[in-house]
Every structure is written in C-alpha cells, then in structure tokens.
C-alpha positions in Angstrom: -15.2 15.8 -40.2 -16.2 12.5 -39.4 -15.6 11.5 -35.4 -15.6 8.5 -34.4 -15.5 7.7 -30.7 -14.5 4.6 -28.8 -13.4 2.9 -25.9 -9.6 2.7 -25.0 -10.1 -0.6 -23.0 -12.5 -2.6 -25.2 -12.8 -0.7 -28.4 -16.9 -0.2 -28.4 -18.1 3.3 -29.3 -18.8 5.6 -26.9 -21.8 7.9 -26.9 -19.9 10.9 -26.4 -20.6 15.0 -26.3 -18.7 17.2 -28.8 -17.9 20.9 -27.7 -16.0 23.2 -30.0 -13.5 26.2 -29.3 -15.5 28.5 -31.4 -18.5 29.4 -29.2 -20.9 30.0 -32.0 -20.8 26.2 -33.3 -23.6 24.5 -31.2 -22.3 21.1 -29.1 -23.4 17.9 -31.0 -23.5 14.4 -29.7 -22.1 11.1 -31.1 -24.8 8.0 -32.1 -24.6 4.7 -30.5 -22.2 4.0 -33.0 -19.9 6.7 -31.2 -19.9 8.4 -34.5 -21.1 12.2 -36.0 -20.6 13.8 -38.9 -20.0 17.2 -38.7 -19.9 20.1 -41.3 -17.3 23.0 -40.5 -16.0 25.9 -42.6 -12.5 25.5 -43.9 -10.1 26.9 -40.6 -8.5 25.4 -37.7 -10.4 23.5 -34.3 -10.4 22.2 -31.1 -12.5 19.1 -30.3 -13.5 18.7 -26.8 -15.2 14.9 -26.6 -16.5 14.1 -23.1 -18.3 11.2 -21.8 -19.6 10.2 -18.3 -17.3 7.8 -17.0 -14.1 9.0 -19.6 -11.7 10.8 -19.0 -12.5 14.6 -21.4 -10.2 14.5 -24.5 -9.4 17.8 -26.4 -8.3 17.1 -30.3 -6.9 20.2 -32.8 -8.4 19.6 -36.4 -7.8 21.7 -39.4 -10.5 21.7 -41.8 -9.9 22.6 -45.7 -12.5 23.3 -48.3 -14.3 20.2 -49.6 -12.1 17.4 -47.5 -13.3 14.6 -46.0 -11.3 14.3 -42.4 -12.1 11.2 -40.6 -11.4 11.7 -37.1 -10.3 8.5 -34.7 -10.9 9.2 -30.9 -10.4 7.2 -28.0 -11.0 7.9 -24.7 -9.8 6.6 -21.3 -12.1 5.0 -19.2 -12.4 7.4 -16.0 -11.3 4.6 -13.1 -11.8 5.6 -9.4 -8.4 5.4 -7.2 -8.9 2.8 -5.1 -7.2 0.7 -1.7 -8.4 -2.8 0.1 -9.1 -3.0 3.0 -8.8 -6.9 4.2 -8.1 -8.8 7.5 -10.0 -11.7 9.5 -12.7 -11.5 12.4 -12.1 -13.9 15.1 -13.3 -14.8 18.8 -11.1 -12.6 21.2 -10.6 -15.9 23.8 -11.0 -19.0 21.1 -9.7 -17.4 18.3 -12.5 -18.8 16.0 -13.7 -17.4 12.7 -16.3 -15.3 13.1 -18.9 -14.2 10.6 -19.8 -11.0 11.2 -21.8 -7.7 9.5 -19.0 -4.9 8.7 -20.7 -1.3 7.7 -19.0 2.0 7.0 -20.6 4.4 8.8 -22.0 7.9 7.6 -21.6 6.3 4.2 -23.8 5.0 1.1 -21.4 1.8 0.8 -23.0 -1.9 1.2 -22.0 -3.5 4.5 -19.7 -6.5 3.8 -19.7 -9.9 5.6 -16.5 -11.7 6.6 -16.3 -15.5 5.8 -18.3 -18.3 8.5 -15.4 -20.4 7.9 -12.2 -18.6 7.7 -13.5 -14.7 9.1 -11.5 -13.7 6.1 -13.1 -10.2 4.2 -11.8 -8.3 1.2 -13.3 -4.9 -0.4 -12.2 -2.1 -2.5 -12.7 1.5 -1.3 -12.1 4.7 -2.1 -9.3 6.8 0.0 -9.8 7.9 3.4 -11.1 7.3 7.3 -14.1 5.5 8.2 -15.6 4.5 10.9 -16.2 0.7 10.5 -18.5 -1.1 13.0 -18.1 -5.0 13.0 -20.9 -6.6 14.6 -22.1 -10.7 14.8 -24.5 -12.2 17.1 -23.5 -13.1 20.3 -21.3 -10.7 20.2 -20.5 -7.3 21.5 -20.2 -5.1 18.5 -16.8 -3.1 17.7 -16.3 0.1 16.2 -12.8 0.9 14.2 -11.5 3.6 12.4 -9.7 2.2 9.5 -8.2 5.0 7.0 -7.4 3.5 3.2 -4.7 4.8 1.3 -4.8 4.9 -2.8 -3.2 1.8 -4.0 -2.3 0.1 -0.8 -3.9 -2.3 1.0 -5.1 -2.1 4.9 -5.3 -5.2 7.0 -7.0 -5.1 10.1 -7.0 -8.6 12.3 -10.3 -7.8 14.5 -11.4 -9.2 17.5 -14.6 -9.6 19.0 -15.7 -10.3 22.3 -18.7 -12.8 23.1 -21.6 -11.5 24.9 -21.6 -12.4 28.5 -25.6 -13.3 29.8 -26.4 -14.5 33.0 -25.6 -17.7 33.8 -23.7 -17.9 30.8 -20.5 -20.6 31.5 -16.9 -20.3 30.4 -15.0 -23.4 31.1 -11.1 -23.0 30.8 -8.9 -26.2 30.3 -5.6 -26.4 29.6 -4.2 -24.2 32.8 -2.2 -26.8 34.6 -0.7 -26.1 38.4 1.7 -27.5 39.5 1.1 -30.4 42.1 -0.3 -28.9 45.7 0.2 -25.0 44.4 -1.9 -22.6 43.2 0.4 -20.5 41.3 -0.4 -20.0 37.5 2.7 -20.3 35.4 3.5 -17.6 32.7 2.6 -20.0 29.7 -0.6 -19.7 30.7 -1.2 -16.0 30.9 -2.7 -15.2 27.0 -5.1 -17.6 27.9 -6.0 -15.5 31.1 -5.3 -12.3 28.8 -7.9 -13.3 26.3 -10.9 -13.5 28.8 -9.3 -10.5 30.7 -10.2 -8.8 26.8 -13.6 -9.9 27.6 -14.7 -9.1 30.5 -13.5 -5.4 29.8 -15.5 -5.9 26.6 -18.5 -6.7 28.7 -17.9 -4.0 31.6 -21.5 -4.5 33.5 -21.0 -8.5 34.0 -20.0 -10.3 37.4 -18.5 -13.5 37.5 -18.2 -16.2 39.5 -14.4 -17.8 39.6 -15.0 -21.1 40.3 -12.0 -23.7 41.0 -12.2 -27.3 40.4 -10.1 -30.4 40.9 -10.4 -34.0 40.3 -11.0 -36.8 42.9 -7.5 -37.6 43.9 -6.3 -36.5 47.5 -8.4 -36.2 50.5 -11.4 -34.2 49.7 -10.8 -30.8 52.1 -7.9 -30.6 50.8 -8.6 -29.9 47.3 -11.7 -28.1 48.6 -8.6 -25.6 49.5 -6.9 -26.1 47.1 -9.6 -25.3 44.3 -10.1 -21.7 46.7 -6.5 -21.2 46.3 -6.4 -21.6 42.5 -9.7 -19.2 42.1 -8.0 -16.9 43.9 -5.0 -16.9 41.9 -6.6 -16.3 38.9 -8.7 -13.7 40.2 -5.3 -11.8 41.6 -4.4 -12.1 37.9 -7.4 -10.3 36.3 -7.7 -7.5 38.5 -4.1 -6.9 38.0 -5.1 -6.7 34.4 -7.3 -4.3 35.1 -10.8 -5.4 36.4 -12.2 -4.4 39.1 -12.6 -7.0 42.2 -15.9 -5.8 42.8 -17.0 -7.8 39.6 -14.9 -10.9 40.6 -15.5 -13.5 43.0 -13.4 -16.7 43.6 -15.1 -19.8 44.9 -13.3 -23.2 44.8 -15.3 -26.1 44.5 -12.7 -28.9 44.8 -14.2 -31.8 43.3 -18.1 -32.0 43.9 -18.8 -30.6 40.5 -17.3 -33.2 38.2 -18.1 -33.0 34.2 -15.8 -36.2 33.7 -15.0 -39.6 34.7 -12.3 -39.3 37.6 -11.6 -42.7 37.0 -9.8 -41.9 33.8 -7.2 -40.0 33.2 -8.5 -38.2 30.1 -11.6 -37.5 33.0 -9.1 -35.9 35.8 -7.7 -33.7 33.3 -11.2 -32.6 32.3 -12.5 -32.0 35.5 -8.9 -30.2 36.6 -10.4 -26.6 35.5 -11.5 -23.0 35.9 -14.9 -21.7 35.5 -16.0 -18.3 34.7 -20.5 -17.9 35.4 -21.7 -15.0 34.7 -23.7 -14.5 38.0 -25.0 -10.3 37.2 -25.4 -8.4 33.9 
C-alpha cells in the first residue's frame, strides 16, 4: 500500500502517523514527502492518519496478494473556532483616540495596542469571558469583562478617564449662559456628564470650580455672577452623583483672563469654567 499524505488547503505533504485496526501491525510514520510504503498480508484495513494540527482521518483498504494499492490522503487542516473582538478607545470628556495597552488577564495571549490615531483595535480570540484591562498613560486604567462568541464579532467602544494630579487644570468652553443668569441649559449637560464620568473615575480628587467672565459689565457684578455660574455647575455634579465634600465653587469674574477681552473671539475665551484639581 502506498500512502501518500497531503494537505487539503495547499496540497504539500504532510508528515503524518499511521495507526492500524489490527493491533499487532506496529504504527509507522510518513517521510517529508508525506509518503510510506507499507507491506500488509492480503485482508481488509482501517487506516488511521493523524497529524498535529489535522484533523485524524480513518481510511478502509483492502489488500490482495501481490497488488500495488496506492493510497491518496488528504487531511483537513485542524483550525481553532474563533470570534473578534474590536471597538475604539477614546478620552471619556474629549472624546480623543487614545492609544492604550489592552491585556487579557489570567491568560498566555499578547496584549494588543489600539491605534494613536484613530483608538481603533481588532484581534481574534478563542470563545469565552475575559477579563480585559485597558490601560494608557495619563490615564486611569479600566478593567472589562468582554465574553467572545464563535464566529461573531464583539465591539466594545471604551472609555477612559484622564488622571487627575494636583494642580492639574480642566478648562471647559463652549457652556454658554444666557445674559445675567446662571442657569446651564440642557444642551450643555453631556459636556457636564463627561467630566462627571471623571471625577467618579478619579474618586480621591478635589476640585476647585472656578467661574469666569469677560470684561464687560461692572466688575462686582460679574464677580457674582461667575459665583453664581460655579455654583450652578457644581449643583449639577453632585446631583450626578459626587459628593460636595470634593467640590468647591469659586467665581472669579474677570481677574483671570487667558484672552484678549478686546476681541470678541477673546470674551468668548475667557467666558469659561475651570475645574483645578486642588487634593489627590
């Protein structure tokens, strides 16, 4: 009998082991040819081939005196079932791409890295639950559990918090009041959300709330008016659930510009809310 054993996919032989039903006929193995040649008395067999990495492949072969029986095998390649887990990592409050470390914990898998420019990651895994831990500097590291599923794919949009140090500054522009009041309108709360997101993320820090104005209007007045504001966006936060022990408002009006109130491109600028990290 003359075996010759190959690949399904790509047609190369395949160094394979040959087992035979009858217990007394001793296992042989193929060359690196994938072939053997293999004398049997006349009678009927069954061929086990196995290979690491194939799928096993039992053949029946009868045997007659004096013939010459070539025998063709191919074997399946032995592929793993698979799923993808993919999704982006971005700043919880800007919403940047972030490039961060992601390892699967309690595991022999290499840690990915999502993409500096887009946060974008891709990899296949096996099936099942693991605990993924996404981590970047700057950053407070996260911890998911992410379970993959054979031939689907999982997408997870994560979102890290930055690390609040002390004196660390978060300057918010874009939260516009309406003339004179210090209520914050409702287009403005996932803004106020976002750091809300962060300040849980960073449960130890204090901040400092600190309202500013530009120079138009008689300076106590927006003195009071900057208190006001603070204020209101500190209400907000603690009814998002931080703790006013770890808030304090202070309005500024405008002694602390960072523009030119001359310009109207500068007032906006300097119409803002601060967050300084005053305790860690």
């Amino acid at each position: 009998v003359a075996v010759k054993v190959t690949d399904s996919k790509t047609g190369n032989p395949v160094m394979a082991n040959i087992t035979f039903s009858d217990p007394e006929i001793s296992p042989i193995t193929t060359d690196v040819n994938g072939e053997a040649n293999i004398k049997l008395k006349p009678g009927s067999y069954e061929l086990t081939i196995t290979a690491d990495g194939y799928h096993p492949k039992t053949v029946p072969v009868s045997v007659k005196q004096g013939a010459s029986i070539p025998l063709p095998v191919v074997l399946e390649p032995a592929t793993t079932a698979k799923g993808i887990f993919t999704g982006t990592v971005t700043d919880v409050r800007t919403g940047k791409p972030v490039g961060a470390k992601i390892t699967f914990l309690g595991t022999n898998l290499k840690p990915i890295v999502s993409d500096l420019e887009t946060g974008i990651f891709k990899v296949e895994l096996p099936p099942g639950t693991y605990q993924v831990k996404v981590e970047a500097d700057g950053y407070q590291p996260k911890a998911i559990p992410v379970v993959i599923k054979e031939g689907e794919t999982t997408i997870q949009y994560i979102k890290l918090a930055e690390k609040l140090t002390k004196k660390k500054r978060i300057v918010l522009q874009g939260i516009n009041f309406d003339p004179g009041k210090a209520v914050i309108k409702p287009m403005y709360y996932p803004i106020l959300d976002r750091v809300a997101e962060v300040l849980k993320e960073n449960p130890n820090v204090k901040v400092e709330i600190q309202g500013h104005t530009d120079s138009v209007g008689p300076e106590d007045y927006n003195l009071r008016l900057s208190q006001a504001r603070a204020e209101a966006v500190r209400q907000y936060l603690i009814s998002k659930g931080i703790s006013p022990d770890r808030l304090i408002a202070k309005g500024y009006g405008e002694m602390m510009p960072i523009a030119d109130n001359r310009t109207r491109e500068g007032r906006a600028k300097n119409r803002r809310i601060e967050f300084v990290v005053i305790e860690e």
